[in-house]
MIFIDREN-859225 format. One line per field, with one value per residue (C-alpha): residue number from 1; residue in one letter; chain; x, y, z. Coordinates in pm, 1 decimal. Example, Ala and Ser with C-alpha at 12.3 -4.5 7.8 and 13.67 -1.06 7.14 Angstrom:
2
kolgu	1, 2
marse	A, S
tiro	A, A
c1	1230.0, 1367.0
c2	-450.0, -106.0
c3	780.0, 714.0
end
This chain:
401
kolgu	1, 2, 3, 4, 5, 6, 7, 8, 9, 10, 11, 12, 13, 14, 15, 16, 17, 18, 19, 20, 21, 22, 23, 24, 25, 26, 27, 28, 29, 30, 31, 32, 33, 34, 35, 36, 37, 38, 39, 40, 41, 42, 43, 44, 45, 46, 47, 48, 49, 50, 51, 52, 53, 54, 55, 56, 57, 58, 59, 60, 61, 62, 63, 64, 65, 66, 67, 68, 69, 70, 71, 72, 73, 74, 75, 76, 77, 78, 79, 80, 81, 82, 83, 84, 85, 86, 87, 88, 89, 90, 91, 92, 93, 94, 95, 96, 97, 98, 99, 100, 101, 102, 103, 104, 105, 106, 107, 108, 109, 110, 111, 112, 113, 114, 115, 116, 117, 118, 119, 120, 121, 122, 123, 124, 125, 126, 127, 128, 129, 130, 131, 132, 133, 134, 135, 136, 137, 138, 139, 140, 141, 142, 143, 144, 145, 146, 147, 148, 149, 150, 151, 152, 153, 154, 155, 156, 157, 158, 159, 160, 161, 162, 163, 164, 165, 166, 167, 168, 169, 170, 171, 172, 173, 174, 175, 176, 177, 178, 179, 180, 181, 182, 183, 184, 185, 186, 187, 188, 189, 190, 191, 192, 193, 194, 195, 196, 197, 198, 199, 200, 201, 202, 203, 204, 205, 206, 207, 208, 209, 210, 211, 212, 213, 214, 215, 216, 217, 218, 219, 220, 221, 222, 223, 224, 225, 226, 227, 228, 229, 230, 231, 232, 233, 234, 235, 236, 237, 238, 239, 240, 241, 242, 243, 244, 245, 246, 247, 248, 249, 250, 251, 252, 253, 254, 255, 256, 257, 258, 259, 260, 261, 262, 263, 264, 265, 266, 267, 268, 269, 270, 271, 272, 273, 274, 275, 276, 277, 278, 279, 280, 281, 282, 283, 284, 285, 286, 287, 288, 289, 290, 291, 292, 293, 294, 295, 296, 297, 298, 299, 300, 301, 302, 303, 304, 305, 306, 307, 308, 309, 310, 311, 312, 313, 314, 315, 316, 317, 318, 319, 320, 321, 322, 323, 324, 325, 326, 327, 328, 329, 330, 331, 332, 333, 334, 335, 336, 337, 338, 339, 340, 341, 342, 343, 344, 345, 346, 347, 348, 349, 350, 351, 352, 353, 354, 355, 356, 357, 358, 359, 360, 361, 362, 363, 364, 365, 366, 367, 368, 369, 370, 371, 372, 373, 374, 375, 376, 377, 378, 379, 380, 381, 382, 383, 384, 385, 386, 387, 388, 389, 390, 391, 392, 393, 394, 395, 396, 397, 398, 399, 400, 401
marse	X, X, X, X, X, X, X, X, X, X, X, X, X, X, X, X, X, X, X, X, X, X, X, X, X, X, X, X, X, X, X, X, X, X, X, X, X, X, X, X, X, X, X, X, X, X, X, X, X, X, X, X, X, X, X, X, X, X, X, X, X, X, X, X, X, X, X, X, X, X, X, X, X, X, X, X, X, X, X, X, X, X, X, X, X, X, X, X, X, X, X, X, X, X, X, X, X, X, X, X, X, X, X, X, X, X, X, X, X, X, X, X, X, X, X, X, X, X, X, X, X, X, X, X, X, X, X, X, X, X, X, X, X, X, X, X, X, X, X, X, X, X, X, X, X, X, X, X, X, X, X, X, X, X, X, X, X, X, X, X, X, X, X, X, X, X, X, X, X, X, X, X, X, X, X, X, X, X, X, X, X, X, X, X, X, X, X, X, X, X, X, X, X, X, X, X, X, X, X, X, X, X, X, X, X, X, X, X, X, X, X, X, X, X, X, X, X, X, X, X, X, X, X, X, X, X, X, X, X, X, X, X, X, X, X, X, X, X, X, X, X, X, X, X, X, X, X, X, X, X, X, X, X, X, X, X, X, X, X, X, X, X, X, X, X, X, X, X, X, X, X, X, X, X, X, X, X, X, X, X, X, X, X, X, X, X, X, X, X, X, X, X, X, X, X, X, X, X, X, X, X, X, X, X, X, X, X, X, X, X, X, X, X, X, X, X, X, X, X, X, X, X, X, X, X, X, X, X, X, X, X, X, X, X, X, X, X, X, X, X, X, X, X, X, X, X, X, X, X, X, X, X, X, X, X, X, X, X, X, X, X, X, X, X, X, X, X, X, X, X, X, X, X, X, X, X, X, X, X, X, X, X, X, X, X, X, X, X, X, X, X, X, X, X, X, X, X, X, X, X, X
tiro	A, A, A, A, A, A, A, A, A, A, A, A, A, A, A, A, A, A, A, A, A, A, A, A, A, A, A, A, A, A, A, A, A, A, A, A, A, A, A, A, A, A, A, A, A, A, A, A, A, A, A, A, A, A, A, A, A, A, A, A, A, A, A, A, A, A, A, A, A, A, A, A, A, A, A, A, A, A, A, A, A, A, A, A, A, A, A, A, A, A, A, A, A, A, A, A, A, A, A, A, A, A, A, A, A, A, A, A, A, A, A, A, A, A, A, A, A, A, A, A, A, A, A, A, A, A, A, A, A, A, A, A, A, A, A, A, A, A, A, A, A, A, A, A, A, A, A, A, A, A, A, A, A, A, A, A, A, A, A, A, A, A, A, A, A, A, A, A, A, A, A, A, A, A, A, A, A, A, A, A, A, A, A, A, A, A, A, A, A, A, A, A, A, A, A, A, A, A, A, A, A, A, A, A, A, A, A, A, A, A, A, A, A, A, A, A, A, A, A, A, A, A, A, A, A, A, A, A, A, A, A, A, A, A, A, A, A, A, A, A, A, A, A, A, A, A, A, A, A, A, A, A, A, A, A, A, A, A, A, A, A, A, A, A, A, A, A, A, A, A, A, A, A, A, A, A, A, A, A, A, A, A, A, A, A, A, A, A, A, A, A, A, A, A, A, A, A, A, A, A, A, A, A, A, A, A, A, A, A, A, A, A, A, A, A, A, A, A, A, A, A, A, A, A, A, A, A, A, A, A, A, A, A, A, A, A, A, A, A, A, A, A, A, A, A, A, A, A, A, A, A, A, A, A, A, A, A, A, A, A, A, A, A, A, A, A, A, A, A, A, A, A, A, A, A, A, A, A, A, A, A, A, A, A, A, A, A, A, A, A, A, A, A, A, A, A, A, A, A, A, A
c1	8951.9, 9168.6, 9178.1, 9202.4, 9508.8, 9592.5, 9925.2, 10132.5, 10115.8, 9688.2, 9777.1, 10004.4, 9678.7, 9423.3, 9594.0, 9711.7, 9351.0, 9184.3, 9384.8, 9333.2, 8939.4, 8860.8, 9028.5, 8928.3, 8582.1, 8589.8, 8718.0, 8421.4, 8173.4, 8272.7, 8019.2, 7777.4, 8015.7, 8034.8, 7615.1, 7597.3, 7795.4, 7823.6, 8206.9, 8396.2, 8658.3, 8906.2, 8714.6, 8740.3, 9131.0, 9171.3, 8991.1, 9227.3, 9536.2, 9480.5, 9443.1, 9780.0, 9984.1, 9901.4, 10035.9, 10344.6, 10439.2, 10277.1, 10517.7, 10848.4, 10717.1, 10553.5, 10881.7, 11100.3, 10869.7, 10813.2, 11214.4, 11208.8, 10919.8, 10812.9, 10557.2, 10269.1, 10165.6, 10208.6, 9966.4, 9692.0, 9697.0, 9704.5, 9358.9, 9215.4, 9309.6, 9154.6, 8850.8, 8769.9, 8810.5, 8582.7, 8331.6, 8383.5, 8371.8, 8029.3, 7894.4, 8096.3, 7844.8, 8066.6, 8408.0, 8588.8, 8508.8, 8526.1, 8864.4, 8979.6, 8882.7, 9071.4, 9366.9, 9340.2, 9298.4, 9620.1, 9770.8, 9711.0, 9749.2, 10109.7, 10202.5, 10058.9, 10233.9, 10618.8, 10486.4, 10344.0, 10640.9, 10872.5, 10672.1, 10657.2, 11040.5, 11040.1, 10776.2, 10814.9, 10971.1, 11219.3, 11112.5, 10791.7, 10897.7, 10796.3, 10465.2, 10413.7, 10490.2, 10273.2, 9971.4, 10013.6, 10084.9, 9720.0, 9572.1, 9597.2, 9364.2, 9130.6, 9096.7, 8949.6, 8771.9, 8561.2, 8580.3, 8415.8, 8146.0, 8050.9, 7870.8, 7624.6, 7582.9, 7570.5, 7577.8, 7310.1, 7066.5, 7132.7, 7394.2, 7770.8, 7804.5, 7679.6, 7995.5, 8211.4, 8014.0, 8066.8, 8434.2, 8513.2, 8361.5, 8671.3, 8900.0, 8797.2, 8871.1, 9175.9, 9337.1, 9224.1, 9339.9, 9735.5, 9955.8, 10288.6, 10633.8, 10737.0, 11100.4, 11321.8, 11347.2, 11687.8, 11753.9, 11924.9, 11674.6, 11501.9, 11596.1, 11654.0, 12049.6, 12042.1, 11767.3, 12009.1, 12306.3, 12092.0, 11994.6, 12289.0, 12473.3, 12188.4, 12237.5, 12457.3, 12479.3, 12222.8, 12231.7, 11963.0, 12029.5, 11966.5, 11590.0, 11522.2, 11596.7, 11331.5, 11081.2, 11075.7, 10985.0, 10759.3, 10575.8, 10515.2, 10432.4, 10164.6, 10027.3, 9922.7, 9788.2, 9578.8, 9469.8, 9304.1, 9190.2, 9024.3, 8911.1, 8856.2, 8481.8, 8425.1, 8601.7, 8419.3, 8056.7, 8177.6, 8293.8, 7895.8, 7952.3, 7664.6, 7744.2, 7726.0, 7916.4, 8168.3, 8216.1, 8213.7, 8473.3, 8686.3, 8630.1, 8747.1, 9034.4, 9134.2, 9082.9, 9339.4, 9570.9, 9548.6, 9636.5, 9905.1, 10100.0, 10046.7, 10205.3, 10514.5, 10561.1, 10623.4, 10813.4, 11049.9, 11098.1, 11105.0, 11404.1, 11637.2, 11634.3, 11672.1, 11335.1, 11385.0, 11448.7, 11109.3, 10922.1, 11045.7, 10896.2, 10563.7, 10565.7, 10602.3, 10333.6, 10124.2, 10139.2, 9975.7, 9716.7, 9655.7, 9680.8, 9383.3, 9173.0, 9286.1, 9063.3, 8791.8, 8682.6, 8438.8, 8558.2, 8904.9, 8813.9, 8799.0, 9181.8, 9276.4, 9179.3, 9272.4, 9616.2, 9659.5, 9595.6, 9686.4, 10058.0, 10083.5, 10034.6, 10087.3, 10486.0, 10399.3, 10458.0, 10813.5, 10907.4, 10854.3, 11041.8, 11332.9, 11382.6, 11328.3, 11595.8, 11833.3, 11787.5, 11788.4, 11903.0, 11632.4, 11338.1, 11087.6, 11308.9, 11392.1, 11019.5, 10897.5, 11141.9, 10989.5, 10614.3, 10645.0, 10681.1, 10443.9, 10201.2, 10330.6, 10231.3, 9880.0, 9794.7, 9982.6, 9814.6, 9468.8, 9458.3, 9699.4, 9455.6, 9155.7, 9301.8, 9369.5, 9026.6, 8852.8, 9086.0, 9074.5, 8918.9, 8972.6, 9194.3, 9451.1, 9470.1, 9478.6, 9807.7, 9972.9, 9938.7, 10112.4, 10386.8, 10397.0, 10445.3, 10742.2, 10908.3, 10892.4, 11003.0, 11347.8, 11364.7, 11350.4, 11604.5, 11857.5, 11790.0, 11856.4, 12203.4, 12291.9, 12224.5, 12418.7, 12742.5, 12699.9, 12711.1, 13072.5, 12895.6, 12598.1, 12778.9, 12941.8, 12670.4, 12535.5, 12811.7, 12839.3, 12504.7
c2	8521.8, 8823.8, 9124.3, 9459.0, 9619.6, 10009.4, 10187.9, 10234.6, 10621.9, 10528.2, 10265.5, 10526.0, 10765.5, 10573.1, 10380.2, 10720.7, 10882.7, 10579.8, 10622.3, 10970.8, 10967.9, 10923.8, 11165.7, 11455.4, 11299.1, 11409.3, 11689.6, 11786.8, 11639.6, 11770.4, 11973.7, 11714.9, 11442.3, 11707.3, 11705.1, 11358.3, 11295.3, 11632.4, 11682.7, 12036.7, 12110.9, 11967.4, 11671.4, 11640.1, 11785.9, 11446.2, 11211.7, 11346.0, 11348.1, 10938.2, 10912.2, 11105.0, 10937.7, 10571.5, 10708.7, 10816.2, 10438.6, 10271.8, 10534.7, 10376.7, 10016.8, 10100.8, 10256.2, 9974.8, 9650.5, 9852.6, 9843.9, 9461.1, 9282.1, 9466.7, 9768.6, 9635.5, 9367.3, 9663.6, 9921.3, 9599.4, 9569.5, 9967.3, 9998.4, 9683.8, 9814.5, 10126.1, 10003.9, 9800.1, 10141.7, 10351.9, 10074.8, 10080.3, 10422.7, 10460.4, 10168.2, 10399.0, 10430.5, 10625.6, 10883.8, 10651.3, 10370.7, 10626.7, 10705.1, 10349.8, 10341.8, 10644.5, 10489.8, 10173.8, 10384.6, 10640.6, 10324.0, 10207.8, 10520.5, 10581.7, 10227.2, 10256.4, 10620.9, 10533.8, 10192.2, 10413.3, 10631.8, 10280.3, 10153.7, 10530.4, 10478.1, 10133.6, 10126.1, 10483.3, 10573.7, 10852.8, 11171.7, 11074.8, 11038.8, 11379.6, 11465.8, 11120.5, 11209.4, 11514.3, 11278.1, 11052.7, 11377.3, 11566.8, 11288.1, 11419.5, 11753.2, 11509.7, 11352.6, 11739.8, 11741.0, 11428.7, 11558.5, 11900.9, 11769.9, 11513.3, 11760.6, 11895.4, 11513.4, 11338.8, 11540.5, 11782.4, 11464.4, 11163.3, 11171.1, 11147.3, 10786.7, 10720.8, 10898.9, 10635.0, 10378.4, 10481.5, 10558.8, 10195.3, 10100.9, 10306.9, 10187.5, 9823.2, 9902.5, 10073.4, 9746.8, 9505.7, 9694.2, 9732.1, 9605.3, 9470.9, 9652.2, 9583.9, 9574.7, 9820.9, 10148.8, 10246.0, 10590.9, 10724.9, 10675.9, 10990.9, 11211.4, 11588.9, 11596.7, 11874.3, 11730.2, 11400.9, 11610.0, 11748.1, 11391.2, 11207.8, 11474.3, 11438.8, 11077.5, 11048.1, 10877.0, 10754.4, 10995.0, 11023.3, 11394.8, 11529.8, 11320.6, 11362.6, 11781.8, 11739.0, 11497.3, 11861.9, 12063.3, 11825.0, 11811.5, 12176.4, 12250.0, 11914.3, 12072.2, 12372.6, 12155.3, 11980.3, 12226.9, 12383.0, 11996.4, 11981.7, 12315.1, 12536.9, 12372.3, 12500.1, 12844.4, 12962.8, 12854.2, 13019.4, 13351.4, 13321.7, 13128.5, 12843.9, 12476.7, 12379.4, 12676.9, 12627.5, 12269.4, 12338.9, 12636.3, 12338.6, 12156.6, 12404.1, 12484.1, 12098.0, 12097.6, 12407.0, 12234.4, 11888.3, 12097.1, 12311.6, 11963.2, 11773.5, 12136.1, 12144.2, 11768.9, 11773.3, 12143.9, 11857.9, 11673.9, 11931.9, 12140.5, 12132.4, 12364.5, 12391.1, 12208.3, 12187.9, 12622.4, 12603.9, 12368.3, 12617.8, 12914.7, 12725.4, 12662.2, 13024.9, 13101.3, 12901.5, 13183.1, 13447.0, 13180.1, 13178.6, 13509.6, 13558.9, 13317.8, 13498.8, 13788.1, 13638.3, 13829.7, 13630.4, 13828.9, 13686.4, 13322.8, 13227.9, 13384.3, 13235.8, 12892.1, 12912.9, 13014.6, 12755.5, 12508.2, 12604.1, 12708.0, 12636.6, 12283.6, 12169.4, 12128.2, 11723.9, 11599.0, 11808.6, 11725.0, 11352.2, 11386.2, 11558.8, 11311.6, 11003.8, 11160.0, 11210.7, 10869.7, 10614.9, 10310.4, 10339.3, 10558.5, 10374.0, 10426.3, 10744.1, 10857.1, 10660.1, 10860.0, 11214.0, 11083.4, 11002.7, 11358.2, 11469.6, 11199.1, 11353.9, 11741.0, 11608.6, 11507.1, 11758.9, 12026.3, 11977.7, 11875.6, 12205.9, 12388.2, 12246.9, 12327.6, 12655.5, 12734.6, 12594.6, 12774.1, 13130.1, 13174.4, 13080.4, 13391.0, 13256.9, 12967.4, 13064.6, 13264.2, 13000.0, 12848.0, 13149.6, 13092.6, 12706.3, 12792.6, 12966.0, 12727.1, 12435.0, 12687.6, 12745.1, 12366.0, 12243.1, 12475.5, 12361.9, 11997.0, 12074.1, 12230.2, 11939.5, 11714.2, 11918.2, 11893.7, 11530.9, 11561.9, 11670.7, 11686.9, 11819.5, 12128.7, 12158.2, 12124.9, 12425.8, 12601.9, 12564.5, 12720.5
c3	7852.0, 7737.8, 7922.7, 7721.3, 7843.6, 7860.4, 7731.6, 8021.0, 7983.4, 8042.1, 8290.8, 8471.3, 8458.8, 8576.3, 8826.2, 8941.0, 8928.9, 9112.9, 9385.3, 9440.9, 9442.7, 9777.3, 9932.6, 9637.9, 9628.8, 10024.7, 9976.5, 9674.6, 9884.4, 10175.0, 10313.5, 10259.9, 10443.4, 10736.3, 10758.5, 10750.5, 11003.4, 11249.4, 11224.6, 11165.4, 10927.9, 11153.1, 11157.6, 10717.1, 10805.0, 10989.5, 10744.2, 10510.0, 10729.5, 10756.4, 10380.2, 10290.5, 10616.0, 10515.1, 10127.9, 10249.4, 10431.6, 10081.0, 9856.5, 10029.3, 10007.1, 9650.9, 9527.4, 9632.4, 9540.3, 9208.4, 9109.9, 9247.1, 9151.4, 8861.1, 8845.7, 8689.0, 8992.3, 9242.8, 8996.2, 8985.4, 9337.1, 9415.7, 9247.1, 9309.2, 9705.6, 9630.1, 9481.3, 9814.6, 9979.8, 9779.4, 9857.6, 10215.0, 10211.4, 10039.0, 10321.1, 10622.9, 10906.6, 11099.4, 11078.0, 11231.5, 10940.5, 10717.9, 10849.6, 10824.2, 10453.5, 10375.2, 10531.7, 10321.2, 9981.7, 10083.2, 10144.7, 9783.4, 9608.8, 9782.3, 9639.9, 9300.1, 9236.6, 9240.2, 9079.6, 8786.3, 8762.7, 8752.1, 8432.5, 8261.3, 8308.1, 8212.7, 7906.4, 7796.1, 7472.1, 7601.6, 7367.4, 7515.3, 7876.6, 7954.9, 7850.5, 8063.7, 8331.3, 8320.7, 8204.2, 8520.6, 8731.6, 8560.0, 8685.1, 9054.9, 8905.9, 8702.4, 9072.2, 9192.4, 8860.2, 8916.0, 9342.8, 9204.5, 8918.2, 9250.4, 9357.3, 9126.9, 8991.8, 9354.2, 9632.0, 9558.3, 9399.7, 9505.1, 9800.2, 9855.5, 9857.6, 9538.0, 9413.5, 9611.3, 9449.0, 9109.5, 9211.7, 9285.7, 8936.6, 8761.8, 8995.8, 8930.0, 8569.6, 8639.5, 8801.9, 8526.3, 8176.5, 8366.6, 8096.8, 8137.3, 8204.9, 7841.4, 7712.4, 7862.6, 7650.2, 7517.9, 7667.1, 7404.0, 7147.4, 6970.7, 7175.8, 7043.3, 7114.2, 7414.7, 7589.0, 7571.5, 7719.5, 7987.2, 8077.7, 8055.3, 8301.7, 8529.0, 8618.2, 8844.4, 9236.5, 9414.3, 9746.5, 10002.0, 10138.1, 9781.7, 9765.5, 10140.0, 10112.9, 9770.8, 9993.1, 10234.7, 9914.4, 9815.7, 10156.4, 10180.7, 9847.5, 9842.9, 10166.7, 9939.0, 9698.5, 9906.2, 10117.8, 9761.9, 9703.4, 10048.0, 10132.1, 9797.9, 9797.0, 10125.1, 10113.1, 9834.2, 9933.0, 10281.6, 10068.4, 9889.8, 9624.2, 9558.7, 9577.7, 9282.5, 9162.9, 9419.1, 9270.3, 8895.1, 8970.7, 9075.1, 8820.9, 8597.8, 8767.4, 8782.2, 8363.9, 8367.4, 8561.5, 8370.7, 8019.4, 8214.0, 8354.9, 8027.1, 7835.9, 8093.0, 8029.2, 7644.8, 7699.6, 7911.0, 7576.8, 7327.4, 7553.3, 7808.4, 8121.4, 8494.8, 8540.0, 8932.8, 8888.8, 8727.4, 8985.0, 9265.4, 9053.8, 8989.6, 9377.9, 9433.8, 9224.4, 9475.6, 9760.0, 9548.0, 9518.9, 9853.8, 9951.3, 9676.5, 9896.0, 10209.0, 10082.1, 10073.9, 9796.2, 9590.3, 9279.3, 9358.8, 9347.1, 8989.7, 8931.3, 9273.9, 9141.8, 8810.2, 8948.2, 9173.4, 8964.7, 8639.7, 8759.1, 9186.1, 9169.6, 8823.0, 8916.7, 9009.6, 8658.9, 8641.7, 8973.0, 8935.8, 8551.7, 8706.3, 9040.1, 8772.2, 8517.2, 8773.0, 8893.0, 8633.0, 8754.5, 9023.7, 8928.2, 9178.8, 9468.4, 9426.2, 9304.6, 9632.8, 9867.9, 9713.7, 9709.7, 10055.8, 10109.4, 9867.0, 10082.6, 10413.2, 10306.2, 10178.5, 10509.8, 10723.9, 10500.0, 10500.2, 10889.4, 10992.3, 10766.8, 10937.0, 11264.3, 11185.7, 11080.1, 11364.5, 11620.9, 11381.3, 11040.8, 10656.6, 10602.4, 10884.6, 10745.2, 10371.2, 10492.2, 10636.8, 10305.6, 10123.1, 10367.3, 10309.7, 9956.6, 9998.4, 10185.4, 9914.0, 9676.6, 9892.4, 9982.2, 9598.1, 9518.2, 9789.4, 9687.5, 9354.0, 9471.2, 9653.1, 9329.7, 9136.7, 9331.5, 9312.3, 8943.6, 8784.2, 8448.4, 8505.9, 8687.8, 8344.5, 8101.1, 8316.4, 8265.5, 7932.2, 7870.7
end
């Protein structure tokens, strides 16, 4: 029996998605989760810290099976992994199980990630490469999205686990339509001629100080974004805001980011530029964010969330574009190394966050965002210097411009 099969841009989407859902449908559902079972924010902080831990150990496995036995088997078994822990999920009769089957899905999704970004660099026509890498990367705000519309369609009418039911449904569908890697692309190819100078002064040796100073970036700047993912929700029905309100705000804020990381992504094909320069900005862009959800203020949540997501965490796609271009000869590797911090942040973030608020308030915590913000900014920017002095020739094309 034939199986339909996705592009690998769609397989690199849903793949990416699936994985994701159980820890943003958590963090949409969240207040109902915290009912059911009679845990604070630290306790949701936690569930999520095991999710995003177990990620960052399946990103360095992920990244390195991915180069060696070929992208596509690791995607399948990513979302089949993380359809058996949506399902476990919706049957969880405790935290603790509940817990364990976060752990098995950021397990999955941190293997299926670098695996997606391996077959984008594999499959991918290279004008194209871009705006592909923002598609897979919007798929982490279509995973708030679905988390946010969760609530006004389950969690408010039938109940939270419903949502985990019907999340294991995609992600079965997810693992089954994963194509093959395909022929490698030529990277030369169509490419408009100084977006193929940029690239082929980027590539240069693989070094692990440049990727592990990136993976710090990474891990405070995905602590911002997931401490929006986990706690927005929460914030703004704390601030006055209605559930459901609170949940479709996300939701729209989620859209804004999908069309903002898709836009950068095809910018990346259409021109060359300092992309990392411009993740750090983005990043920046994050603490103003927060500092509009420090407030309070319910007037201030709509541009707080439109301006976190729209601009302080749509830099994934760019990040992961820039890290793969630099690294061609190894894209999974080197993706894997960076995710892991990316996984790292989404569980420190969210738990420090939930800490914070239990021991303070929301505004102490949205602060120590603002500052976490900052910091990624500063640490992409010295990771980028250190790839640049590994790179004679991409020293010069900057000079040259």
């Amino acid at each position: 029996m034939l199986r339909p099969r996705a592009t690998p841009t769609a397989a690199a989407v849903a793949v990416t998605a699936a994985g994701m859902l159980p820890v943003y449908l958590l963090g949409g559902l969240s207040v109902q989760v915290r009912e059911d079972f009679d845990v604070g924010r630290s306790g949701v902080g936690g569930l999520v810290a095991a999710f995003f831990l177990a990620a960052a150990g399946g990103s360095l496995l992920g990244g390195r099976y991915a180069d060696r036995l070929g992208p596509s088997r690791v995607m399948r078994c990513g979302a089949a992994a993380s359809a058996l822990c949506l399902l476990l999920a919706a049957s969880a009769p405790s935290p603790v199980v509940l817990g364990a089957a976060l752990a098995l899905g950021g397990l999955a999704s941190g293997a299926g990630q670098p695996a997606s970004n391996a077959l984008i660099g594999r499959a991918v026509d290279p004008p194209r490469r871009g705006r592909a890498y923002g598609l897979k990367q919007a798929a982490i705000p279509l995973g708030v999205l679905l988390g946010g519309l969760s609530v006004p369609l389950f969690g408010v009418t039938v109940g939270w686990r419903w949502a985990f039911v019907t999340g294991a449904a995609l992600a079965t569908a997810a693992a089954v339509t994963v194509p093959g890697p395909g022929p490698r692309q030529d990277e030369g190819s169509g490419l408009r001629p100084a977006v193929r100078a940029q690239r082929e002064a980027s590539g240069g040796p693989y070094r692990l100080a440049p990727l592990v100073v990136l993976a710090v970036g990474a891990t405070a700047g995905a602590a911002v974004g997931n401490a929006f993912g986990a706690f927005y929700v929460d914030s703004a029905v704390t601030a006055g805001l209605a559930p459901s309100l609170a949940g479709l705000s996300a939701a729209a804020g989620s859209a804004l980011g999908i069309a903002s990381r898709v836009g950068i992504g095809v910018l990346a094909d259409l021109r060359a530029a300092p992309w990392l320069v411009v993740v750090a900005a983005m990043m920046s862009a994050g603490a103003l964010a927060a500092g509009l959800m420090a407030s309070g203020d319910v007037r201030l949540l709509l541009p707080a969330v439109a301006l976190a997501y729209g601009i302080g965490w749509a830099w994934a796609g760019l990040f992961t574009y820039a890290v793969s271009v630099t690294h061609p000869d190894a894209p999974g590797r080197a993706t894997g190394i960076t995710q892991a911090g990316v996984a790292v942040g989404g569980a420190g973030g969210p738990l420090l966050f939930g800490l914070l608020v239990d021991r303070s308030s929301l505004a102490i915590g949205w602060w120590v965002t603002a500052g976490l913000a900052l910091v990624a900014s500063a640490a992409v920017l010295a990771g980028r210097a250190l790839l640049v002095r590994d790179r004679p020739a991409l020293r010069t094309w900057l000079a040259d411009r």
